[in-house]
Each structure stands twice: as structure tokens, then as C-alpha cells.
C-alpha positions, 0 to 999 in steps of 0.5 A, spaced: 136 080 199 133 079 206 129 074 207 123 077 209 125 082 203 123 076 199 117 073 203 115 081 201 117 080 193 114 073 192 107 076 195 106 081 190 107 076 184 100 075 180 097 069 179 099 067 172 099 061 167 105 058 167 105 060 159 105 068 157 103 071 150 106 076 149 102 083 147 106 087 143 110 093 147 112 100 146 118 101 143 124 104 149 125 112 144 129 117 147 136 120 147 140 118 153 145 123 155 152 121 158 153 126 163 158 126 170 159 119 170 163 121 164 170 125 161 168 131 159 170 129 152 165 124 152 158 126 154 153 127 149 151 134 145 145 134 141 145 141 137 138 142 133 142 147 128 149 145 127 149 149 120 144 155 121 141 159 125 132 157 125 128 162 123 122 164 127 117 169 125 111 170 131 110 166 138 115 161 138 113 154 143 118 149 145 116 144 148 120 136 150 119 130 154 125 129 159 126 124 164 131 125 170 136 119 173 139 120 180 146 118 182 149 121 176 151 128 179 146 132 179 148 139 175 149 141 168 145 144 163 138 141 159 138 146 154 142 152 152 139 158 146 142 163 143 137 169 140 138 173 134 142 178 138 147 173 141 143 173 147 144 167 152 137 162 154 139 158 158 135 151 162 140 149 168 139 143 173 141 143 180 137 136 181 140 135 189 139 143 190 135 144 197 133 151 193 133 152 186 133 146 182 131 148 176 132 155 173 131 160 166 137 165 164 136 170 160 142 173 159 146 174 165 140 173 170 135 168 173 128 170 171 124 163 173 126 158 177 123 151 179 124 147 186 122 140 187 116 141 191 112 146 186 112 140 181 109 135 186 116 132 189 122 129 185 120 126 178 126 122 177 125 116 172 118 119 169 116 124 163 117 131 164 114 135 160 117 142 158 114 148 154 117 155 154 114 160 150 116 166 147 110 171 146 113 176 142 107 181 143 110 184 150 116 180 150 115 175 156 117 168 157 113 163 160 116 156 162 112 151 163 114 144 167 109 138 169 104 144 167 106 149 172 108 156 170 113 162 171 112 168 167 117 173 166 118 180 165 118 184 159 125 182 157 130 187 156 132 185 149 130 184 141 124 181 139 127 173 137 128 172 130 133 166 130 135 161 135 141 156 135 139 150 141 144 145 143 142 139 148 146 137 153 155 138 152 156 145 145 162 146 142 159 152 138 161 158 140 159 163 145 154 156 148 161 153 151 159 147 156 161 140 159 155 141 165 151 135 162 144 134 166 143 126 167 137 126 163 134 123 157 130 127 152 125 126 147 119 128 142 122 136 142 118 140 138 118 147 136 112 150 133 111 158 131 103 161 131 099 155 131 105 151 125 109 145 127 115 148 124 120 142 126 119 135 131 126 130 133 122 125 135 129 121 137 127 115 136 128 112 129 136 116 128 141 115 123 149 115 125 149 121 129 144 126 126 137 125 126 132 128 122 126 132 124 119 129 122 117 136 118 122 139 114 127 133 115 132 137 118 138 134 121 141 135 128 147 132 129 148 128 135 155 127 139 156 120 143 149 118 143 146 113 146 140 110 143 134 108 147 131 105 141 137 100 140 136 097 147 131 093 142 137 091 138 142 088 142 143 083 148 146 087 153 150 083 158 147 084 166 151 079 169 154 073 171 156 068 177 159 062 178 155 057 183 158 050 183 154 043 183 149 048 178 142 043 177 137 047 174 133 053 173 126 056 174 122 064 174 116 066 177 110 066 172 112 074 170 119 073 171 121 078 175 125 073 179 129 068 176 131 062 180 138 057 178 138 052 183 145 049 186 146 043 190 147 047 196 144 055 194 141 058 189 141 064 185 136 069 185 136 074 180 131 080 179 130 083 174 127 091 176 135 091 178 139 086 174 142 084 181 145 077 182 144 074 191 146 067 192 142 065 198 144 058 202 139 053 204 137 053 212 134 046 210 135 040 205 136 040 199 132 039 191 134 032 187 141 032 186 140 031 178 143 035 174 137 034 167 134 041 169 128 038 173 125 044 176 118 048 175 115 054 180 109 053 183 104 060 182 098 058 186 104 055 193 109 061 192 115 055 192 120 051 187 119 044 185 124 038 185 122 033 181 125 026 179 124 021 174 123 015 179 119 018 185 113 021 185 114 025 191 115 032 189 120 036 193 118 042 195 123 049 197 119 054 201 122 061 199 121 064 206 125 061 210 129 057 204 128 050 207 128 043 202 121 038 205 127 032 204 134 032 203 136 026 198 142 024 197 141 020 190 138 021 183 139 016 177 145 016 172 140 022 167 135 019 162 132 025 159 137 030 159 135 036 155 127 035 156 122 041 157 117 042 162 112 046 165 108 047 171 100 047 170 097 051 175 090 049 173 091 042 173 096 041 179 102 037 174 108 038 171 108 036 164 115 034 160 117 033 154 124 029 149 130 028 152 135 023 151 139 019 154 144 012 154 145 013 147 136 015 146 132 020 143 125 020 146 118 023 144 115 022 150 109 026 154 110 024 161 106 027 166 106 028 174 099 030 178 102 031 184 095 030 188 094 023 185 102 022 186 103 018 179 107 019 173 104 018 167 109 016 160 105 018 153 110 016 148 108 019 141 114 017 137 108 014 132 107 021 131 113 026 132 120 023 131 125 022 137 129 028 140 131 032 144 133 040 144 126 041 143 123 048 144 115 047 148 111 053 151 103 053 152 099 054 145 093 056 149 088 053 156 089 046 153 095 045 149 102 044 148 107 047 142 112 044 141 118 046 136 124 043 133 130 038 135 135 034 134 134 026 134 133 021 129 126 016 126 129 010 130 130 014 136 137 011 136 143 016 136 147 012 131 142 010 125 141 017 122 141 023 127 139 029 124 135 037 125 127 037 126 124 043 124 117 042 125 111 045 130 106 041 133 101 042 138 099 037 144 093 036 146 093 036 154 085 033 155 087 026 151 094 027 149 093 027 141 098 031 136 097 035 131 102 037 125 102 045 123 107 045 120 114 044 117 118 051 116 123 052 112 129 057 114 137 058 110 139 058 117 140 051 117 142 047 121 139 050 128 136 048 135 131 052 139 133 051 147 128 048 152 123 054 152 118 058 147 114 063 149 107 065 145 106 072 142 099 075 140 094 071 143 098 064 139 099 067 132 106 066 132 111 065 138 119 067 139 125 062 142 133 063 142 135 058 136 143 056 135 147 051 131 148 044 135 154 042 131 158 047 134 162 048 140 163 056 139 156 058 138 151 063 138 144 064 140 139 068 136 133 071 137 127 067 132 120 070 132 116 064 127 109 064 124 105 059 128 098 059 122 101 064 117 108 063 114 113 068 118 120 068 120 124 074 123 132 072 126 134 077 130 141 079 128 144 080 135 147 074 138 150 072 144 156 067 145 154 061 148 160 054 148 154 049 147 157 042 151 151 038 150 150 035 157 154 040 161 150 047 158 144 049 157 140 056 156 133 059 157 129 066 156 124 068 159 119 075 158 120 080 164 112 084 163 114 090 168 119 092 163 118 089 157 124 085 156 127 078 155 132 076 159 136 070 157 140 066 161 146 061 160 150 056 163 157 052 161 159 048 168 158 053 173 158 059 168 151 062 169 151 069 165 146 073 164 143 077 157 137 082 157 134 085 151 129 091 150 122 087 148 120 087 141 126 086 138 128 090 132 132 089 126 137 095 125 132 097 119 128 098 124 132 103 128 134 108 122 130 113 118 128 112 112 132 119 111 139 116 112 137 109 108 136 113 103 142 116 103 146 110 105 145 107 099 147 113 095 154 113 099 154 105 098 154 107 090 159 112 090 163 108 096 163 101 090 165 106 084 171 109 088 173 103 090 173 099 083 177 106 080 181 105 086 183 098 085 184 099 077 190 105 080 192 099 084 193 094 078 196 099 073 202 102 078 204 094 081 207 094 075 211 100 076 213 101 083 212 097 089 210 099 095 214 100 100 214 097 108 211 101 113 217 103 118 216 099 124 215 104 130 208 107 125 202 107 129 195 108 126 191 112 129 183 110 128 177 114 130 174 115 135 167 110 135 162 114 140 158 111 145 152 107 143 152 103 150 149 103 157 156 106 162 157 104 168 154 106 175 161 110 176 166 110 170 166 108 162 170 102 161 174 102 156 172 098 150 178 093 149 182 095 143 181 090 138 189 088 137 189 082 132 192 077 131 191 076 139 190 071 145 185 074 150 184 070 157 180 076 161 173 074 162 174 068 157 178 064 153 179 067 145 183 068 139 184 070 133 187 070 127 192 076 124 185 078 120 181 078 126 178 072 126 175 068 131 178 062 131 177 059 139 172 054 136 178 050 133 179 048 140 176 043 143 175 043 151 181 039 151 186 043 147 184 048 150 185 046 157 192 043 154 194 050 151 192 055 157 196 049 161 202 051 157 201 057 155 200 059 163 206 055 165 211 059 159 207 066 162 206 065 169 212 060 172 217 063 166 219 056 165 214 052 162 211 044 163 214 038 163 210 032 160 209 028 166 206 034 168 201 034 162 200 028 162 198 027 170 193 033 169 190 031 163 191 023 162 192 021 169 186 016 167 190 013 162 196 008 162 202 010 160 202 007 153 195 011 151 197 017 156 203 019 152 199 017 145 194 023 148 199 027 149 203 027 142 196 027 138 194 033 142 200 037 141 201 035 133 192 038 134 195 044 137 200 046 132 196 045 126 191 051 130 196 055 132 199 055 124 192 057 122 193 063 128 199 065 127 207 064 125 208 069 130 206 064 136 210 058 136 209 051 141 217 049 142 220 043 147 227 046 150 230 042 155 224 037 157 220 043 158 214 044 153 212 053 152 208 057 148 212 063 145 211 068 141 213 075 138 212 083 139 207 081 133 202 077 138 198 080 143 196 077 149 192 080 155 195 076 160 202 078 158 201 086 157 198 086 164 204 082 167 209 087 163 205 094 167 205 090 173 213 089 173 214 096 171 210 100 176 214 094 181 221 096 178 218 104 180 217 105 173 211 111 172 206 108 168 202 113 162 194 114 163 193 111 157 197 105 159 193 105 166 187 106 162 189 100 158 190 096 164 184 096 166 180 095 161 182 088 160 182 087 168 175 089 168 174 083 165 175 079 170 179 073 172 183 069 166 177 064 163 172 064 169 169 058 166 174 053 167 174 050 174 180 046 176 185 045 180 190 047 176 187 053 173 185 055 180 192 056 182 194 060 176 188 065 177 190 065 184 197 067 182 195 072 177 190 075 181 194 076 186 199 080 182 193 084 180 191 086 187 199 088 189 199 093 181 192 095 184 195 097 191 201 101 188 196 104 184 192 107 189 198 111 191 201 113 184 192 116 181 191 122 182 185 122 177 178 121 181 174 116 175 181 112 174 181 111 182 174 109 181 175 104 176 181 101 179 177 100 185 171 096 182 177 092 178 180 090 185 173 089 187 172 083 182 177 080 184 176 080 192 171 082 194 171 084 201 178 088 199 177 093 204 182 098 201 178 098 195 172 099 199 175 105 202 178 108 196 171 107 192 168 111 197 172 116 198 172 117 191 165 117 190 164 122 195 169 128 193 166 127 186 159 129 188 156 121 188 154 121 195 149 116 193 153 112 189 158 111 195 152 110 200 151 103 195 158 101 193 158 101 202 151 098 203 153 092 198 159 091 201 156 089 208 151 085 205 158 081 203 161 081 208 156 078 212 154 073 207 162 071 206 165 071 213 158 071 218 160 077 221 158 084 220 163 089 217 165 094 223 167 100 220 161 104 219 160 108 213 161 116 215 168 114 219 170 111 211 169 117 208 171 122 214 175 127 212 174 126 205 174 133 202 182 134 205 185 126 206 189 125 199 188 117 197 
């Protein structure tokens, strides 16, 4: 984003308080169709009758809300019918047409259509109303959108006495079609005389079917995406790696969040899920790393403050200049404390933190016109602690939630978890108790921020378990006057280093969302979820609960007849193994997730027991079990070490290798205990793993092998690479597997060092070479689409895979996509290497209908 792009943005905030009470928000409804952007196999189909045809007896009205997306391809079918008589009627979109955009079919001809223009201009992304009405006095048909109407003539065929209806993709007979228009449906109704007959509202749903709100009558639903389940699972909008990483901040509402580095910050907006790292021009913020930022509303600037100076540090977003440029801050004292900024006073507020083996409990207060720091401590009335949640409760109070401390306020004199609420009085500084709630999720901690729901009945906050590395954040919603408390079953992963990591949420109230965000080192990634969050009863018809547990009945029986077969046949017979070369063939799961701009990533398939390295460090047992929190940082720096050095290098690493890279802080004597203690801990885990994969020590060289039988990522995409270099052809799904594992990303982005820097440089550049001989050998446009979005993650201004990516967007009909893709491009290459891309887009693309890529 341009700078004055950013002046333009920052002058539309409001001013709000720096706390938001959240008012209750509409659920996201509708039924997301996947459309172009998809094989044929997989785009969505939603058939009203998938067992009989609906009787209709008198004046038939249909009428649906739908909403249009650009960029998805643009034709495709919104509805197909078929009447009594076996007479077609049919609902097409053309959305990029300069004529007709939309048109009726009865038959074997057009008898309505629609442009743009009749309907005020181009409605992407807005509730259309649809309505086609059937009178059958003089059979005409008249269609309805956005309440401008075309009558048809009388109709040359038999009055409609039935109606088959599919949305979307048909298998059925004689409504054959994979055209899917790029929409999202909504509230479809069917009403015959003045009666509502049937009423698919598509929210609440079962798994693939939904049933009508009337009747209870089923339609069944191919590869969904459910709006409503945005409200149930964290989706994944991003990540960055931004050295020297500080802290982070938003403005009041959110749609701009700011994570502050030593030298640049990230802006992330939260309408588009994009990421700009923008450098400072001038100076920059207090070099300490305690998360000592808060964004002033009423000045439109971002504050650095540090514990020792009372001069606050200013950033002016304008022109993305520091007021001063300190070099120094004093070794953290407060690491993990809360903050806010209070307009109306002019002051920033903090509370806890610990440091130099401290918890504390005090309030201290900065009012940046008087230019003094004031220090409350209120440990007489709240313990020490840190890991604590605090948010405004009102105009003239704190709520501050939870912790991790002890009484004394030393870490070694009985630390535990506190689970109490507390309000604070910003006018005297006095503390009131509300309560101590009581929870079977412990032991947990909230992170820094909450934030208030309802005008201060309850309040929400993401909640984990401290003790672990390996952890998850969840979503908590608790009773501030009345006793309650909802844990939100979906979670994000979240490595919990203490010092070196944090996580914060914050509410988007333009989209109603709640977008977290998380930083290990220089890993920041970021999570959004649809506002309120549900549990998964929320999103399921009671219809299907029922008869869920019904089949969960039947499901228990069957099971106990059949382990009662299996005891009474051991005696006779044993069962005998499966040949080797056996494969199992698994269903299909249908799509529940948001896909890409241009192709669905693969899903990556769950082969256990298995290491993973793309896009991070995992492992799991032959059982499926994540086993990756068994590794402590330093173990897992010790095995990748090993395990890289035996894949990649083909020979594996010495122990004075090791112990250079691990223990060079060390003598000798503790360096070489180190190494062998660590090396007995990484074989006591691996056996937990599997005996299929083994530490071995062969001719001074350390390695970690293992059979057929153990899965690698790394090694499977190496082995593509080397047959596609030997001139082997690779099979689709092989390259299809292929991809879904570099999609992903580079092997274990969170780890920043030297030595992992020079396996993913190695590792990347084989992908980079695979991805050149793969350009020439594809024929397939989405899988070219794909390879060059992978090459593009891993080199940014690879400008083959620029070309490729555009060539290939335009010959399938996203123009607009390329336009983007090319755009964004520029924006790189010019913040990268500070000079403009000189290839300009139409000689990219020229002659793209005939050039072969």
C-alpha cells in the first residue's frame, strides 16, 4: 500500500474508545458454490429433489436470495428445472457479457433476459433477489430480479404439474451440467397459490443435505461450502517473517493491524487479508521487545513507550517517520504485561508482568502531557502475575482476568494458575473482586488482551495451556455478572516459548470477525473467524441431531456384534496379512473450506507414521498422534540438523559439527555431555515414533534413516525432483501431490538460523529447478496455475512463474485474476529491488491465446 493510500485509510477511522463491546452480530448464512476456480468434478451442486419430482398444484412462485463474485469465471447455470413433460428451464449467467447477462430458457429458446444495466449496474457481492413466477391461467412466465420484471409469452408447453430443480453442477439425467455460476444462494422458497410449500433456508445444514424449514424435506448437497461454518473454524489468512520483531498494535475498530519491527512494520488490513511490510524513512521505536506499543485514535499515530523514559515516542503514519531514534532500552522487566491507550485521559495503562525471576501486580500509568509514570502496586489485592487478560469493562474501569504467578510474587515459591476477575477503577485506583470461576479446562492462560461483549455482561479472550510448548489457543466466552462459559471447539496451533512468543485478538466490526494473530521468533501468522463463533450444534439442524444419535445407536450395536464375531473367530483362524503392494482406497472428503483465488490446494494426504517440514516442523506416530511437542527446541534443532544433513547432503553430520552449531558456548567437557545427553533424548522419542525410523552413527557421521514405511515430505518431494531430472514422466496425481506439500512453503519457517537458512536455500533451489522442467512438461492450465503460485512462494520475483501465472489466467478466462497476480508483482519488485518491473502486462500476455507455455 502507497503511502497516501494509507493517509486515505487512517483518515476514515472513527473515533473510538480503545475498548469495543461487542454487539451481538448476524450470523454469515448461504451456500457458497465452487465454481471455474474448480475441476469440473468438484464444483457444488445443490438438487431440491434428489428422490422425486415436487408436486405443484396452481400459480407456482420461486424466489431465492443470491449473491454474485467476481473473478471466478463468469458463465455457468444458476438453476436448471425440468417440468412434468420433461421440458427444460433453465437460469444462465454470463456475469462479464456486454449483452445479455443473464438469461431464461424454456426449452430450446431465451424468453427473458437481463443485462446489468436494467438492474442499476453490476451487483457483485450484494443480495439479489430472484423470483420466477408461474402463472398457470394463461401460461406465462414471469422473472423477477432486484424487482424489475420480463413477462414471457404464452408458453408452448403443458401446464407444470412437477418440477425437478438442481442449483448449481446436476448429475440427473436430461439437467446434465458442470457450467457453475460463481455465486452464493440463500433463503430458497417455493410457494404455490398464497401456501409456502417448501423453505431451504442454508444455514443450519447437516452433512451434505439440508432440510426445508416446512416439510423437513431433504436436498442433497455435493461439495458445500457452508457460510455459517466460518463461524466455527479458524481459517488461516496469512503469515510473514519480519525480523527484530517488537510488538504489535491496530486501530480502535481493527481494520488495520500494525506489528512493529526494529527497522519496518507490517500493515495488515483486515477488508482484504493483505500483508505490506513498509520500512521506516526516519528513526525508529524503542528497541524493547516486551510489546510496548498502543495506537493513538485522536493523533492517528502509533506509540513507543519504555519503562524508564517518560518521553513517548511517536510514529507518524503518513510519512512512516520515528520522532527519535533510540538505540537502547533496559534488559525486560515486564515481559508479557497488558496495555492500553486511554483517549479520553491522554495515558497509557499497563498491567503485571514478570521479570528477573518476578511476577508483578502493579498499575502503572503514563499521562503523556504531565510526562510521569506512575507505579500502583496492588499485590495486597491481586497476587503477582503475568499471562494476564485486561480490556476496558466501561468509561471508568479495568477487567482484568487470569495469570500465571505466585502469592510472594517470586517464581520459585509456589507459581500456579489464577483463574480470578477483577475490575479496576481508573478514578482512585481501588480493586474489586467479581469473582472466581471455575472451568475443567485446567490449566490455562488467557493472552494480553479481552475484549467486552453485550454492554459488559460477559467478555471473550483466547485461552491455552502455558505448561506446553505445543499448544492451542481457543476461543473463551465467560460470565462477567452471571455464571457462564462457553469454549469454542476450534483452535489454532500456537508453539508457546514464553519470552520469545505472544498472541493477541482483536474484533474486526466492518465484517464482524475476530482476527487473531500469532508470533514465535519472526513467525507472525495470521487467523480469522466469523463473529459470533458457534459450537458445532450451532450449525446443525435439529433434524440431523436427531438422527445422528439414532445412527450413533445402530453405529454402538454393530460394533459390539461385531467385536463379539471377532472373539469368537480368533480362536479359529488368524487373520492373514495384507499383501504389501495393497492400497486403500479412502472417500472422498467434499470441500468445507474457502479455495484459492485460482486452483484448490490439495489437502495433504494424512500418511502416518510421518515427518512433515513444509510450513513447519511436525511428526506423528503410526497412530496418527501428533507427537511434535516431545521435542523441545533444542531437540528439534538436533534432529532437523541430522535429519537434513542424512537427506539432503546424503552423508549426514559429524559431532564436531554438532557440537559447533549447538554447544559452541560451551567447554569441551559440557559441549560433548550435551551432545550424548540429547542424542539418548532423541532416540528415547523417536521409539515413541516409530521403529521404522532410526538414529544411526557410521563412520563418524551421525544420520537419521528410516524405511518405506515412514513418511517424509521432504524426501518424497526430493524423489519427484530426481525422476523428472532423470527424464522420468511424473503421473498428475504424483505432480498433484507434489504440490500440495510445496504449497506449503519453505521447510520450517519458524526456525531462523544460519545453518537452517542453508538447507532451505538448497531445498528451494531444487524446488525452483523441478518447477522450470515442469513448466515445459504441464499441459494442464490449473495445475500450471498452481506450480506457479508454489514458485512464487518460494521466489517471489521469479518472473518465469510471473509469466506462466498470467498466461495461464488469462487463456482460462480470469483476466482480472492476471491483472492481480501482475499488479502485485510490481508492487514486489519495486519494494524488493527499488526499481520498477519493466515488462509491461499486455506484452506478458501477448499472444497468449496461440503461445504454448
Amino acid at each position: 500500500m502507497e503511502v497516501r493510500e494509507l493517509t486515505i485509510l487512517l483518515s476514515l477511522f472513527t473515533l473510538l474508545a480503545s475498548n469495543i463491546c461487542v454487539a451481538q452480530s448476524t450470523l454469515n448464512s448461504g451456500l457458497y458454490f465452487y465454481s471455474h476456480e474448480v475441476i469440473q468434478d468438484k464444483r457444488t451442486s445443490l438438487n431440491l429433489t434428489p428422490d422425486s419430482p415436487l408436486k405443484v398444484n396452481g400459480d407456482l412462485n420461486f424466489q431465492f436470495d443470491v449473491q454474485f463474485r467476481d473473478g471466478d469465471g463468469f458463465y455457468g447455470y444458476i438453476f436448471k428445472m425440468l417440468t412434468n413433460d420433461n421440458v427444460p428451464i433453465d437460469l444462465v449467467s454470463n456475469l462479464a457479457s456486454e449483452t445479455e447477462n443473464f438469461w431464461l430458457v424454456v426449452g430450446n429458446k431465451v424468453v427473458a433476459a437481463f443485462y446489468w444495466e436494467d438492474l442499476g449496474g453490476e451487483i457483485y457481492n450484494q443480495w439479489v433477489k430472484i423470483n420466477l413466477g408461474y402463472q398457470t391461467e394463461n401460461n406465462r412466465i414471469t422473472l423477477s430480479i432486484n424487482g424489475i420484471q420480463h413477462t414471457t409469452d404464452p408458453l408452448d408447453i403443458d401446464a407444470i404439474k412437477s418440477l425437478q430443480v438442481v442449483f448449481g453442477a446436476s448429475t440427473v439425467s436430461k439437467m446434465l451440467n458442470t457450467d457453475v455460476c460463481p455465486m452464493t444462494l440463500k433463503d430458497v422458497k417455493i410457494e404455490v397459490g398464497d401456501k409456502l410449500i417448501r423453505h431451504w433456508e442454508l444455514k443450519k445444514h447437516g452433512e451434505n443435505k439440508v432440510a426445508d424449514l416446512v416439510k423437513q424435506d431433504i436436498a442433497t448437497v455435493s461439495y458445500p461450502n457452508w457460510k455459517i461454518d466460518e463461524h466455527l473454524k479458524w481459517k488461516k489468512s496469512g503469515e510473514y517473517v519480519l525480523p527484530n520483531t517488537l510488538g504489535i498494535t491496530s486501530t480502535p475498530n481493527s481494520d488495520s493491524i500494525f506489528i512493529l519491527g526494529q527497522s519496518s512494520l507490517l500493515l495488515y488490513t483486515a477488508s482484504d487479508t493483505k500483508i505490506r511490510e513498509l520500512k521506516y524513512s526516519v528513526g525508529n521505536p524503542y528497541p524493547c521487545p516486551e510489546n510496548n506499543f498502543v495506537y493513538d485514535p485522536m493523533s492517528k499515530e502509533i506509540l513507543s513507550y519504555s519503562f524508564d523514559k517518560t518521553i513517548v515516542n511517536r510514529f507518524d503514519l503518513q510519512n512512516l517517520s520515528w520522532q527519535y531514534a533510540p538505540d537502547t532500552c533496559p534488559e525486560p522487566d515486564l515481559w508479557h504485561h497488558s496495555n492500553l491507550f486511554i483517549p479520553t485521559e491522554d495515558e497509557i495503562v499497563t498491567f503485571s508482568g514478570y521479570g528477573h525471576y518476578t511476577y508483578k501486580s502493579n498499575l502503572n500509568r503514563l499521562n503523556i502531557a504531565s510526562g510521569n509514570w506512575d507505579s500502583i502496586n496492588l499485590s495486597n489485592t491481586i497476587p503477582p502475575r503475568y499471562l494476564t487478560a485486561t480490556g476496558k469493562l466501561d468509561e471508568n474501569s479495568l477487567l482484568v482476568f487470569g495469570g500465571y504467578g505466585s502469592q510472594s510474587g517470586k517464581q520459585g515459591i509456589n507459581s500456579q494458575h489464577y483463574y480470578d476477575l477483577y475490575s479496576i477503577s481508573l478514578r482512585d485506583n481501588s480493586v474489586t473482586k467479581l469473582k472466581e470461576i471455575k472451568s475443567d479446562l485446567h490449566p490455562f492462560v488467557p493472552i494480553t488482551n479481552l475484549i467486552t461483549l453485550d454492554s459488559g455482561k460477559s467478555f471473550v479472550t483466547l485461552v491455552y495451556n502455558n505448561v506446553n510448548f505445543n499448544t492451542h489457543l481457543k476461543i473463551a466466552e465467560f460470565g462477567i455478572s452471571e455464571n457462564y462459559l462457553q469454549i469454542y471447539q476450534d483452535s489454532i496451533p500456537y508453539n508457546f516459548l514464553d519470552t520469545r512468543s505472544w498472541a493477541n485478538m482483536y474484533y474486526q466490526a466492518s465484517q464482524s470477525k475476530i482476527i487473531a494473530i500469532t508470533r514465535v521468533d519472526s513467525l507472525i501468522q495470521f487467523y480469522q473467524i466469523a463473529y459470533p463463533p458457534l459450537t458445532l450444534d450451532d450449525a446443525i439442524q435439529i433434524e440431523f441431531k436427531r438422527k445422528n444419535n439414532f445412527l450413533l445407536l445402530v453405529l454402538a450395536v454393530l460394533i459390539l456384534g461385531v467385536v463379539g464375531l471377532a472373539i469368537f473367530f480368533r480362536t479359529k483362524s488368524r487373520k492373514k496379512p495384507a499383501p504389501e503392494n495393497e492400497i486403500s482406497v479412502q472417500s472422498e472428503k467434499p470441500q468445507n473450506t474457502l479455495v484459492s483465488d485460482v486452483y484448490p490446494l490439495k489437502e495433504t494426504p494424512e500418511k502416518f507414521p510421518a515427518v512433515y517440514l513444509m510450513g513447519g516442523f511436525q511428526i506423528f506416530n503410526a497412530q496418527g498422534e501428533n507427537l511434535t511437542g516431545q521435542f523441545t527446541p533444542t531437540l528439534k534443532a538436533l534432529f532437523l540438523l541430522i535429519y537434513l544433513a542424512t537427506i539432503l547432503d546424503k552423508k549426514g553430520i559429524s559431532s564436531d559439527k554438532l557440537t559447533e552449531l549447538l554447544w559452541s558456548d560451551k567447554s569441551a567437557t559440557k559441549a560433548r555431555n550435551n551432545r550424548n545427553v540429547n542424542l539418548s533424548k532423541i532416540r528415547l522419542v523417536m521409539e515413541k515414533v516409530s521403529p521404522s525410523i532410526q538414529l544411526t552413527h557410521d563412520n563418524s557421521y551421525w544420520k537419521i534413516e528410516h524405511s518405506n514405511e515412514f513418511f517424509s515430505d521432504l524426501e518424497f518431494c526430493i524423489t519427484q525432483i530426481e525422476k523428472l531430472k532423470q527424464k522420468e514422466r511424473l503421473s498428475i496425481p504424483e505432480i498433484q501431490e507434489f504440490l500440495s506439500y510445496t504449497a506449503n512453503g519453505v521447510i520450517c519457517p519458524s526456525i531462523q538460523t544460519n545453518w537452517m537458512d542453508t538447507y532451505k536455500n538448497n531445498f528451494s533451489s531444487k524446488v525452483l529447478e523441478y518447477m522450470s522442467l515442469l513448466f515445459d512438461e504441464l499441459q494442464d492450465e490449473s495445475l500450471l496455475a498452481e506450480a506457479s503460485d508454489t514458485v512464487l512462494k518460494f521466489d517471489p520475483l521469479n518472473e518465469e512463474a510471473l509469466r506462466v501465472k498470467c498466461v495461464t489466467l488469462f487463456k482460462m478466462g480470469k483476466k482480472s485474476l492476471a491483472l492481480s497476480a501482475y499488479k502485485n508483482f510490481c508492487r514486489d519488485y519495486q519494494l524488493l529491488l527499488d526499481q520498477a518491473y519493466e515488462v509491461d502486462f499486455q506484452t506478458l500476455v501477448e499472444n497468449s491465446e496461440e503461445s504454448s507455455i
